[in-house]
Short mmCIF file of the C-alpha atoms (twelve columns), coordinates in Angstrom:
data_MODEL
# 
_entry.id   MODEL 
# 
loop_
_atom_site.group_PDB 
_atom_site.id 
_atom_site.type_symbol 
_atom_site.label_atom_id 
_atom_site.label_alt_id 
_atom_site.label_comp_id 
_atom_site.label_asym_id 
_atom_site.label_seq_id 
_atom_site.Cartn_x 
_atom_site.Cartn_y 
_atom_site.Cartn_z 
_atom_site.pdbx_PDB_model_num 
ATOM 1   C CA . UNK A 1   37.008 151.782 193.390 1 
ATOM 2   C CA . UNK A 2   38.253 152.423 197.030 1 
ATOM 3   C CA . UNK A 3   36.125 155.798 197.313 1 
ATOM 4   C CA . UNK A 4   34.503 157.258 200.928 1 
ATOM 5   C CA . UNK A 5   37.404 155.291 202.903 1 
ATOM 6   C CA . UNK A 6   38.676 158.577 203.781 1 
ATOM 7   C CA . UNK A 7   35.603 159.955 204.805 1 
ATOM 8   C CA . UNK A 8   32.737 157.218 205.419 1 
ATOM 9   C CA . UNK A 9   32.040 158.615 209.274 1 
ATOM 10  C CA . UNK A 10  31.060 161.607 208.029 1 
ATOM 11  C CA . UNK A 11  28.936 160.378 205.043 1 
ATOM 12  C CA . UNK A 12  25.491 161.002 206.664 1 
ATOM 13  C CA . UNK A 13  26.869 164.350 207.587 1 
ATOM 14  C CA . UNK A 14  27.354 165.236 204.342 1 
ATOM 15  C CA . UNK A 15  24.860 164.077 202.277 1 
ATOM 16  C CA . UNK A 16  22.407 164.965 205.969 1 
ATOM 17  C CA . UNK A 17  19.777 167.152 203.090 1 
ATOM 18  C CA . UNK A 18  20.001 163.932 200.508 1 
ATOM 19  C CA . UNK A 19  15.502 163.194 200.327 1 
ATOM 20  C CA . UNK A 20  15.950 159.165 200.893 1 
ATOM 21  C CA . UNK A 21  12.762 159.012 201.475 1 
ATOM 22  C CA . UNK A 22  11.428 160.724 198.681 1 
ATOM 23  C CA . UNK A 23  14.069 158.567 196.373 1 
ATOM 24  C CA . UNK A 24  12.604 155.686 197.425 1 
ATOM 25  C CA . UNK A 25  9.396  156.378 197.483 1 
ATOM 26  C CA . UNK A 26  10.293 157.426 193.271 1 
ATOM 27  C CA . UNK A 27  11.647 153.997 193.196 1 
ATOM 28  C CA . UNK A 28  9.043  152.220 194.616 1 
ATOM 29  C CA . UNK A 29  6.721  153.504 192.376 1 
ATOM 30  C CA . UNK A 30  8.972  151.773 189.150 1 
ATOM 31  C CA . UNK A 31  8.556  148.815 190.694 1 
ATOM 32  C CA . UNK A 32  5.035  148.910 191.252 1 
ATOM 33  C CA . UNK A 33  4.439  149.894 187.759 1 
ATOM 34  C CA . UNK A 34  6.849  147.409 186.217 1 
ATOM 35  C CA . UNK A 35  6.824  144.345 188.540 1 
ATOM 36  C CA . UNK A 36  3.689  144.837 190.813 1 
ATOM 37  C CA . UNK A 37  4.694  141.719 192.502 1 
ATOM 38  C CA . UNK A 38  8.086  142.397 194.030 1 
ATOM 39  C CA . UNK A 39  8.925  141.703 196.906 1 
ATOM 40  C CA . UNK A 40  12.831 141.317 197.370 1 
ATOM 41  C CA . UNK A 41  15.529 143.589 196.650 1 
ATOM 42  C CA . UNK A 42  19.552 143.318 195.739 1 
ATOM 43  C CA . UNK A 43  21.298 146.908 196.217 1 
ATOM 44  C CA . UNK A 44  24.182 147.012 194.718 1 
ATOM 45  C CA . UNK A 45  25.893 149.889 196.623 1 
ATOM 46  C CA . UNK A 46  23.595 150.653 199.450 1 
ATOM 47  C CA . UNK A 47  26.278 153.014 201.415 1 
ATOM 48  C CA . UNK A 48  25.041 153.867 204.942 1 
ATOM 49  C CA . UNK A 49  21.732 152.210 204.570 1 
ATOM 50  C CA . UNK A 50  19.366 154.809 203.327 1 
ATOM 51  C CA . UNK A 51  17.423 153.665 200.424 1 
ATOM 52  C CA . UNK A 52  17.385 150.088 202.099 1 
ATOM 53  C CA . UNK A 53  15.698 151.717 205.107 1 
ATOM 54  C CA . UNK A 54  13.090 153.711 203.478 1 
ATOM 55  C CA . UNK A 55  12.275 150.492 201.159 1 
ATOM 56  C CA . UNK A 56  12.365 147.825 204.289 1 
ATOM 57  C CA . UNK A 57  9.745  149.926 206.097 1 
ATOM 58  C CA . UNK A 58  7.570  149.897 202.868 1 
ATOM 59  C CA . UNK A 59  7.627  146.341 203.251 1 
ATOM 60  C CA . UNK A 60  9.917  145.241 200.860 1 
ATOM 61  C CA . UNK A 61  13.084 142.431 201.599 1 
ATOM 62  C CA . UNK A 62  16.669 144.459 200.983 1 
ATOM 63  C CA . UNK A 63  19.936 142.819 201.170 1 
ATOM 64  C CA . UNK A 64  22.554 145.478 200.641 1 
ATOM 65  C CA . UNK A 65  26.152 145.392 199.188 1 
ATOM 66  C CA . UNK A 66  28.665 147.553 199.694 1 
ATOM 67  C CA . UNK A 67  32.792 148.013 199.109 1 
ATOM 68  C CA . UNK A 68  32.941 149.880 202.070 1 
ATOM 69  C CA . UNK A 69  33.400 148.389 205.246 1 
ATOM 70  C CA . UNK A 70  32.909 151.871 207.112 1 
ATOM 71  C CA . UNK A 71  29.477 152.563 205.193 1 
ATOM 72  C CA . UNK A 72  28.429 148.886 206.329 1 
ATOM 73  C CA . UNK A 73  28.967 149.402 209.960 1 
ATOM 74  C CA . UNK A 74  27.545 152.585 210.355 1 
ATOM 75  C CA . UNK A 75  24.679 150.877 208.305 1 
ATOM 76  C CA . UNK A 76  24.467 147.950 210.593 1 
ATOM 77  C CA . UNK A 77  24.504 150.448 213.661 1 
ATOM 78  C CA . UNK A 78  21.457 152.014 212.662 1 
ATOM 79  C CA . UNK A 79  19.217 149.178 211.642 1 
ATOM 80  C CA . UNK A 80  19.837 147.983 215.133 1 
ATOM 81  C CA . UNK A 81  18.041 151.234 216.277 1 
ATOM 82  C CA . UNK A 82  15.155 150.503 213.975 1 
ATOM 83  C CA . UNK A 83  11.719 148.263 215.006 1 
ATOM 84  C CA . UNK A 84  12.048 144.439 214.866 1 
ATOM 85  C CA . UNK A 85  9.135  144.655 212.160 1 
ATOM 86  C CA . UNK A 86  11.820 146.673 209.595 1 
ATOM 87  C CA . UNK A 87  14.878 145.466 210.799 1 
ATOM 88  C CA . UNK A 88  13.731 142.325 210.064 1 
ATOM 89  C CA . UNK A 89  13.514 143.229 206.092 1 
ATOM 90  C CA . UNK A 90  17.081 144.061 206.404 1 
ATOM 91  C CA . UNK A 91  20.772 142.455 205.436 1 
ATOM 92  C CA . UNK A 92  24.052 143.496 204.448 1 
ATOM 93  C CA . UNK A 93  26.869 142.220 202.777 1 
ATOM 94  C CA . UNK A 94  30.676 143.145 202.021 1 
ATOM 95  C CA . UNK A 95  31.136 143.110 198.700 1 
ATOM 96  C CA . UNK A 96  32.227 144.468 195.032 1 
ATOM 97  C CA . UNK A 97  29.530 144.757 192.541 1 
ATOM 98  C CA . UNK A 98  31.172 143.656 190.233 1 
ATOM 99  C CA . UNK A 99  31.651 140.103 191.159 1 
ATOM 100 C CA . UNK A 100 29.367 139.263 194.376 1 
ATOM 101 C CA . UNK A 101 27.223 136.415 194.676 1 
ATOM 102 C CA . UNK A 102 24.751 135.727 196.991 1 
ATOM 103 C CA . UNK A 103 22.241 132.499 196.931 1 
ATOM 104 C CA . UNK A 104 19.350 133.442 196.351 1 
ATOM 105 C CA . UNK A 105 17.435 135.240 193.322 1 
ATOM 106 C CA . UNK A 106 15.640 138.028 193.888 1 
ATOM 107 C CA . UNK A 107 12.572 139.983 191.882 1 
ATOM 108 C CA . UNK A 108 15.134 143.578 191.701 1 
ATOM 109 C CA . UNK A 109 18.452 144.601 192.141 1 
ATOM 110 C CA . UNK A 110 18.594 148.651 192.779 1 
ATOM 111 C CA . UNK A 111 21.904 151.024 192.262 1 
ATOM 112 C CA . UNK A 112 21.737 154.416 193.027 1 
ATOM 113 C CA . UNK A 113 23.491 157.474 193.772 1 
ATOM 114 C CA . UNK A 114 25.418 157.335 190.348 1 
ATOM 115 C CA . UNK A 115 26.651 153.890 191.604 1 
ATOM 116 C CA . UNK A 116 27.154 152.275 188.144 1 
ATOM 117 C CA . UNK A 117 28.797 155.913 187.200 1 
ATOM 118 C CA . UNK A 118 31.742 154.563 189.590 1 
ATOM 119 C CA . UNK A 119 32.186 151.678 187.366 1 
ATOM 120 C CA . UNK A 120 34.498 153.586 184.855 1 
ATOM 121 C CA . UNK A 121 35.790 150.835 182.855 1 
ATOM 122 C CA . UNK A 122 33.779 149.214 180.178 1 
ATOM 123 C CA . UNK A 123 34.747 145.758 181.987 1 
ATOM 124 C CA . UNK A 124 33.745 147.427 185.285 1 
ATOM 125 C CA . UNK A 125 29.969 148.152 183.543 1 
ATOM 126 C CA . UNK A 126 29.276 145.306 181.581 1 
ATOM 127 C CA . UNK A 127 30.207 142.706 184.980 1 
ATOM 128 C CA . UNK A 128 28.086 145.242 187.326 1 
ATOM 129 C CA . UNK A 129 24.963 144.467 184.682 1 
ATOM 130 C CA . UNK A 130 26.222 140.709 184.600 1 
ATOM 131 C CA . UNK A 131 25.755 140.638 188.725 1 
ATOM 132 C CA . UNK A 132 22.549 142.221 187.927 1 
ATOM 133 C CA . UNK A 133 21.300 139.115 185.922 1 
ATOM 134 C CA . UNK A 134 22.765 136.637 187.824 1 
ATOM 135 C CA . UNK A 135 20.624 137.158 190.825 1 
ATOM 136 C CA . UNK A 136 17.124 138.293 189.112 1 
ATOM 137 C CA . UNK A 137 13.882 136.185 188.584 1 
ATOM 138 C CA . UNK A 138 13.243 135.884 185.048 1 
ATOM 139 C CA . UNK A 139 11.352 138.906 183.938 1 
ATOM 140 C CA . UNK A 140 13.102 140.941 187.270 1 
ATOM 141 C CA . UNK A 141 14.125 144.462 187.118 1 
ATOM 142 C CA . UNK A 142 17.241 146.451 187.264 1 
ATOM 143 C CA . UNK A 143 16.563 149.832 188.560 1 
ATOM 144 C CA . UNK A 144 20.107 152.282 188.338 1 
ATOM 145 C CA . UNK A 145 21.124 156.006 188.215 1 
ATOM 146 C CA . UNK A 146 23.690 157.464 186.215 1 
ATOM 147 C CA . UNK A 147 25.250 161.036 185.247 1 
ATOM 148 C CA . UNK A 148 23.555 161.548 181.983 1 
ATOM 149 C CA . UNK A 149 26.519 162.512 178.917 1 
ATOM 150 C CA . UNK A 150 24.336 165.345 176.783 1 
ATOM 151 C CA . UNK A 151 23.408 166.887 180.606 1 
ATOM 152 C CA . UNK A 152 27.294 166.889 181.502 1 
ATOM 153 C CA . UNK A 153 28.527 168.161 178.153 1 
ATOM 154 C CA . UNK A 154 26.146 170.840 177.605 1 
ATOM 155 C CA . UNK A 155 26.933 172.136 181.419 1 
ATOM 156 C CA . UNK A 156 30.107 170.908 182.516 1 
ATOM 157 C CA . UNK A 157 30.639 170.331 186.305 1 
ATOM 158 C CA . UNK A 158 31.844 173.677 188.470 1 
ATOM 159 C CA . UNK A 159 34.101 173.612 191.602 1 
ATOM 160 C CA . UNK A 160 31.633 173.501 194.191 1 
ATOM 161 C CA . UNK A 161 32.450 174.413 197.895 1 
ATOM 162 C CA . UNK A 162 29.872 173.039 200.746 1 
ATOM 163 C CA . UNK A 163 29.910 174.108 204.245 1 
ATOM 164 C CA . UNK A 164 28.013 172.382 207.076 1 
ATOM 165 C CA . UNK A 165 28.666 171.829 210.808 1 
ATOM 166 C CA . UNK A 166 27.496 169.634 213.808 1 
ATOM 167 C CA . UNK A 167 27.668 169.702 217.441 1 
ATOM 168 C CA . UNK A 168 30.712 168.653 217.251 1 
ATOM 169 C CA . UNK A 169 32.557 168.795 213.663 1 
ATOM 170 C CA . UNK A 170 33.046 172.149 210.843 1 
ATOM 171 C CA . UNK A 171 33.439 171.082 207.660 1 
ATOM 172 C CA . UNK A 172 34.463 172.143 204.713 1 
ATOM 173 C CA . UNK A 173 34.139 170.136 201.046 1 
ATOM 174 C CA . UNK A 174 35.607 171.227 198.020 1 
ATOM 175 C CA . UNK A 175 34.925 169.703 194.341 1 
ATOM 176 C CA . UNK A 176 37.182 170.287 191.579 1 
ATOM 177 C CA . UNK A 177 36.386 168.603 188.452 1 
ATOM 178 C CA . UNK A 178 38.479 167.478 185.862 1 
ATOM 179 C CA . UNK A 179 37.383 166.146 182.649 1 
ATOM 180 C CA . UNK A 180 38.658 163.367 180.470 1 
ATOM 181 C CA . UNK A 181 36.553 164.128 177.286 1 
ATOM 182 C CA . UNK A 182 37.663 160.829 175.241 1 
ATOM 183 C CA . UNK A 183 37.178 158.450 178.286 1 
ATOM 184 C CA . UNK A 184 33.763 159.640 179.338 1 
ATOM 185 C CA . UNK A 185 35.388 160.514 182.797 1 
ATOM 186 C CA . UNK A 186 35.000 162.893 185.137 1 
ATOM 187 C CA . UNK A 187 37.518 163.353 188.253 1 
ATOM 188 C CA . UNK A 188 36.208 164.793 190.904 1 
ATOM 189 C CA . UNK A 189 38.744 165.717 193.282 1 
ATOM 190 C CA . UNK A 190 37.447 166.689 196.591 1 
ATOM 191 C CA . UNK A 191 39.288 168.262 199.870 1 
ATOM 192 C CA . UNK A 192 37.469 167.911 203.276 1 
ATOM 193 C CA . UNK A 193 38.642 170.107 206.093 1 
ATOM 194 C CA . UNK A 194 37.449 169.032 209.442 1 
ATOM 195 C CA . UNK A 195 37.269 170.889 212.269 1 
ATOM 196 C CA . UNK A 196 36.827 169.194 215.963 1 
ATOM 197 C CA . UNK A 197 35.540 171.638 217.694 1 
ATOM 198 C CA . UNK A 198 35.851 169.769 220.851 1 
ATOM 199 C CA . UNK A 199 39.529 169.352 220.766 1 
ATOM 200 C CA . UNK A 200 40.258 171.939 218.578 1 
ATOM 201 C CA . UNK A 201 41.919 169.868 215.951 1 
ATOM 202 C CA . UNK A 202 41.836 170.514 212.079 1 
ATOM 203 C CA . UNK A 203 42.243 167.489 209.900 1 
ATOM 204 C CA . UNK A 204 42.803 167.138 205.720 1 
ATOM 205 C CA . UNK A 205 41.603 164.462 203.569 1 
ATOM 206 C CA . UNK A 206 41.833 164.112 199.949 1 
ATOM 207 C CA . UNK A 207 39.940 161.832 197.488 1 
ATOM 208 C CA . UNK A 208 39.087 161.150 193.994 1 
ATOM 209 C CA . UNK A 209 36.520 160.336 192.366 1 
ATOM 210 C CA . UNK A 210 35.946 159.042 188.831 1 
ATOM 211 C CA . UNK A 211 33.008 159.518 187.583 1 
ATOM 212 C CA . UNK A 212 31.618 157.617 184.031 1 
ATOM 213 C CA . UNK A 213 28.448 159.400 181.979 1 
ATOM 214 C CA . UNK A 214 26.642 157.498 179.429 1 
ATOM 215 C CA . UNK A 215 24.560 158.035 176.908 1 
ATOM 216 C CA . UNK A 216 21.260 156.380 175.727 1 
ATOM 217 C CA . UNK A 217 22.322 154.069 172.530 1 
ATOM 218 C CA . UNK A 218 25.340 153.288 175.360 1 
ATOM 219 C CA . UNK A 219 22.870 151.633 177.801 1 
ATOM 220 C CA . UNK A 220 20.663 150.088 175.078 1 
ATOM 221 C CA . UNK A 221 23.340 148.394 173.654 1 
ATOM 222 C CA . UNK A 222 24.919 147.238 177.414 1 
ATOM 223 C CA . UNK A 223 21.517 145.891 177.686 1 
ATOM 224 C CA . UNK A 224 21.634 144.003 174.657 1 
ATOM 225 C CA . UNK A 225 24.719 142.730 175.520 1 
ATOM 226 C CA . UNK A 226 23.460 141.329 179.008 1 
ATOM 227 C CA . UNK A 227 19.965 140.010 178.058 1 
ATOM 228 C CA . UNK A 228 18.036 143.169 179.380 1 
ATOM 229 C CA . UNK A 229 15.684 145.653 177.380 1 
ATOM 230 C CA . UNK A 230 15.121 149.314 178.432 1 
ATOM 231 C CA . UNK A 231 11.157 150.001 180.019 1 
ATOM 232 C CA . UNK A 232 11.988 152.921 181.184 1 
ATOM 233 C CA . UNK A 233 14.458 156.088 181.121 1 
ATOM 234 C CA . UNK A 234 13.909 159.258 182.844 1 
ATOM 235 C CA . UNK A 235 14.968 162.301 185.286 1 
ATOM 236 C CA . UNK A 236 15.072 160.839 189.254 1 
ATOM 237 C CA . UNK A 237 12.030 162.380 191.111 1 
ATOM 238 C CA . UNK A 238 10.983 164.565 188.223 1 
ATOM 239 C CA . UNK A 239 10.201 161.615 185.838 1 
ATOM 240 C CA . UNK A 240 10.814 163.665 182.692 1 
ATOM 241 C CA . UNK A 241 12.393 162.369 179.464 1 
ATOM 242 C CA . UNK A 242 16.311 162.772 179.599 1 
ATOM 243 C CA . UNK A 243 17.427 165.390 177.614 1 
ATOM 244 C CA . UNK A 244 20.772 168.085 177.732 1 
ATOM 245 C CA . UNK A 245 19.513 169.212 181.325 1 
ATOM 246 C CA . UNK A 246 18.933 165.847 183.250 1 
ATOM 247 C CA . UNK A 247 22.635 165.436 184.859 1 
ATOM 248 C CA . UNK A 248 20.589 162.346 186.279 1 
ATOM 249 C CA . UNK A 249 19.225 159.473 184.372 1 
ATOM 250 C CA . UNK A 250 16.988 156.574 185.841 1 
ATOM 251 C CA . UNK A 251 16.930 153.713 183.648 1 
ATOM 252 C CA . UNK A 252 14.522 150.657 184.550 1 
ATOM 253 C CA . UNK A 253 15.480 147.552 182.875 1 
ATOM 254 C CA . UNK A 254 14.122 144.137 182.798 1 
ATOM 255 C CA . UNK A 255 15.551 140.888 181.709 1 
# 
């Protein structure tokens, strides 16, 4: 579950053409649709900050959690550049999803990014969607991303190689996949090279990670299991129904 330690300072970097704002602005709209009246927010794996920020300045209370220490400072670094009038919207927590309790209840708890797609065990799942309930209103919403089984299946995931650069940093990324067919798995095995161009230094990091991809009857029947009920499954910013070329999913589900 330890995944980004290697390379959480250069998160933003990397994900630098990721449309937060659009995302959000997607996700906003579920809630507006299915709880109008919403007005605080759980995210369960807010990394760096960048959903939270978009949804703060749209008015809305977020208190993120993250594993990640790293992600969490650089989070907390830039809501202190941010006006009093967001900032104020804004909290964040160390935690694991899987178990963290805070004390309050709140009217959604968000996960995205393939978040709940890091949880690859079934234990791993069903507690995430147990934190879930624990904290929601009655009649509160779960909003969460996941990669999408028939999408993966039909077009398995390529190595992928992305270059980008700063003022002061080259980097390289490489992806390799490997797939675990009877686990539902995929490893993604990635190799950053940095370059400091400042110093002239060249540095390797390695990480994995595991990636889960679920199916439809699979979430109906986790949300069975956990005293939710699907309103709402489809494609992230597209809205279209899932089918064998959404890689991925947006589920909205209420208790």
């Amino acid at each position: 579950m330890s995944v980004f330690s290697g390379y959480a300072r250069y998160y933003d970097l990397l994900y630098r053409d990721k449309d937060y704002q659009s995302e959000s602005v997607f996700v906003l709209n579920l809630i507006q649709k299915y709880a109008p009246n919403a007005r605080t927010i759980l995210e369960l794996g807010c990394g760096t900050g960048g959903h939270a920020f978009c949804l703060a300045e749209k008015g809305l209370v977020v208190h993120g959690v993250d594993l990640s220490q790293q992600m969490l400072d650089e989070a907390r670094k830039k809501s202190e550049t941010l006006p009093s009038s967001i900032a104020e919207n804004l909290s964040f927590s160390h935690g694991d999803i899987r178990n963290v309790r805070i004390a309050k209840k709140i009217d959604c708890a968000i996960s995205l990014f393939h978040v709940l797609s890091y949880q690859t065990q079934n234990e791993d799942v069903i507690a995430t969607f147990q934190t879930a309930k624990h904290h929601l209103s009655h009649g509160g919403l779960f909003i969460f991303d996941c990669w999408y089984g028939p999408a993966v299946l039909t077009a398995p995931p390529e190595v992928r190689i992305k270059r980008l650069e700063d003022n002061a940093h080259s980097f390289i990324r490489i992806a390799e996949p490997v797939m675990h067919p009877n686990k539902n798995i995929v490893d993604v095995n990635y190799t950053i090279l940095v370059k400091d161009r400042l110093k002239a230094t060249f540095e390797e990091q390695k990480e994995t990670h595991r990636m889960r991809y679920f199916f439809y009857p699979e979430i109906e029947m986790l949300c069975a299991q956990n005293g939710f009920e699907i309103v709402s499954a489809q494609e992230l910013m597209t809205g279209i129904t899932p089918g064998f070329n959404t890689w991925g999913v947006c589920f909205v589900v209420r208790c």
